[in-house]
C-alpha positions as CSV (number, residue, x, y, z in Angstrom):
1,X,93.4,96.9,95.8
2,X,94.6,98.0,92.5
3,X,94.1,101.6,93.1
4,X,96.2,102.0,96.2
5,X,99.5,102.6,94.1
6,X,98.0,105.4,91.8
7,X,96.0,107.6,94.3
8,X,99.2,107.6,96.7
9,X,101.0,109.0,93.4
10,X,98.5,111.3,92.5
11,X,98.4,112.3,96.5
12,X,101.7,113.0,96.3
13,X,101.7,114.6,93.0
14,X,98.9,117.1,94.3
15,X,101.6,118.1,97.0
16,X,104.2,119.1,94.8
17,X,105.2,122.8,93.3
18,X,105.2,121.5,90.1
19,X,101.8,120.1,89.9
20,X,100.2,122.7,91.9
21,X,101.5,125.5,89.5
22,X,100.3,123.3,86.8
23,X,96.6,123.9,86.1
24,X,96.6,121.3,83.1
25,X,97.6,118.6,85.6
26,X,95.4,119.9,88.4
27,X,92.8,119.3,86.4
28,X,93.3,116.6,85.5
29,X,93.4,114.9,89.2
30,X,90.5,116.9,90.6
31,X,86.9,115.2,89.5
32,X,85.2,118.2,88.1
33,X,82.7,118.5,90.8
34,X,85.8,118.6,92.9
35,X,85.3,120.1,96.8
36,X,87.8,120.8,99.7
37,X,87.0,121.5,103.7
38,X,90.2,123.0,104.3
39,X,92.6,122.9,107.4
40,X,90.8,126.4,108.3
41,X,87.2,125.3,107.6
42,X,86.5,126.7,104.5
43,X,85.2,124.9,101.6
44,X,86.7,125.4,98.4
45,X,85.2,124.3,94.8
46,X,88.0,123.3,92.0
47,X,88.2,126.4,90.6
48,X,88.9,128.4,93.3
49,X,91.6,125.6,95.1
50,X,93.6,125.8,91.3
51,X,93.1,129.8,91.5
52,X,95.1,129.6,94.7
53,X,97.7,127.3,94.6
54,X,98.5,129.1,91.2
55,X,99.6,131.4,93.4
56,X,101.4,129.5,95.8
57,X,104.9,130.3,95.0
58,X,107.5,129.0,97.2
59,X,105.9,125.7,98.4
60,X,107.3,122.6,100.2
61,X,105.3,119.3,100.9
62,X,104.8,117.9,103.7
63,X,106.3,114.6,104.8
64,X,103.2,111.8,104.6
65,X,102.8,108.5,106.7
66,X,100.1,106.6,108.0
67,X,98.6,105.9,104.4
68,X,94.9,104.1,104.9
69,X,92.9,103.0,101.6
70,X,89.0,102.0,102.2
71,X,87.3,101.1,99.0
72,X,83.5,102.1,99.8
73,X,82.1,101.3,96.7
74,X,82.9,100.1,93.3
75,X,83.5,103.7,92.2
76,X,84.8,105.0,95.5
77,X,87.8,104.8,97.7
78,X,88.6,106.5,100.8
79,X,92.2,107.6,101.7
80,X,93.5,109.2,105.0
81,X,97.2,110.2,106.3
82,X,98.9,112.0,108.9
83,X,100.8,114.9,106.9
84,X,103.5,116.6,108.6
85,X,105.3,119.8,108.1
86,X,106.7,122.7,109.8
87,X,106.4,121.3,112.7
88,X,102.4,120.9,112.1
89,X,100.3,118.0,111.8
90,X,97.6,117.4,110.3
91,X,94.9,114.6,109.2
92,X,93.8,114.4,105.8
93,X,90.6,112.4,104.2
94,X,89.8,112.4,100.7
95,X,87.6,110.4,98.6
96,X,88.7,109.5,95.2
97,X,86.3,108.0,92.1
98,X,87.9,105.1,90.8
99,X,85.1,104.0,88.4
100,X,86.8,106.2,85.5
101,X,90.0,105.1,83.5
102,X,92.3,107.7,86.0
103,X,91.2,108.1,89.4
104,X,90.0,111.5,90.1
105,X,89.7,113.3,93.6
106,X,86.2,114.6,94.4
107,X,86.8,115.5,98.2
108,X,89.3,116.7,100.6
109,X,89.4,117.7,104.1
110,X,92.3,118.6,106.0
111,X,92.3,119.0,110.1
112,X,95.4,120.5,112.1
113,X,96.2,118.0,115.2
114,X,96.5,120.4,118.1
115,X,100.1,121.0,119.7
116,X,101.1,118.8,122.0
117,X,98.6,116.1,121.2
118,X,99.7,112.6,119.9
119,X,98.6,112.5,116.1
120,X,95.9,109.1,117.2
């Protein structure tokens, strides 16, 4: 799939302290109508996810494996991993439009894998 390369970039780009303290670039990788389910369960719009990793500060990203890519439509593509860090786990789904000239994210959900349980 022709996409794979770029959203694993832009993934990865979205979980560095550069880009997240970067509104420009934010932007510029989140689709406009842009929502995230959060590790804690709340939903966040764009706006509000940019307004608070602006304020992130000291940030370090997590450590990414288990990279799946499922193009659901022309215009769609799923992508999950297992992020790691601090000694936390956690799932992550999010659902990129391909059908522009960048891909743009236009949902993300992130669940913790309880302690002590294998990361299936």
């Amino acid at each position: 799939m022709r996409h794979e390369a770029t959203i694993r970039a832009a993934e990865l780009e979205l979980m560095t302290l550069s880009t997240r303290s970067n509104g420009l670039r934010v932007r510029e990788l989140l689709h406009e109508d842009f929502v995230e389910i959060g590790r804690s369960g709340r939903r966040w719009t764009r706006d509000e996810l940019m307004a608070s990793i602006a304020e992130d500060g000291e940030y370090e990203a997590p450590g990414v494996s288990e990279w799946v890519f499922v193009q659901m439509s022309r215009e769609l593509m799923l992508v999950t991993y297992l992020a790691t860090a601090a000694n936390q786990k956690s799932r992550h789904a999010s659902l990129w439009d391909i059908g522009a000239e960048s891909p743009q994210m236009r949902f993300h959900q992130g669940t913790i894998v309880p302690g002590g349980q294998p990361a299936q």
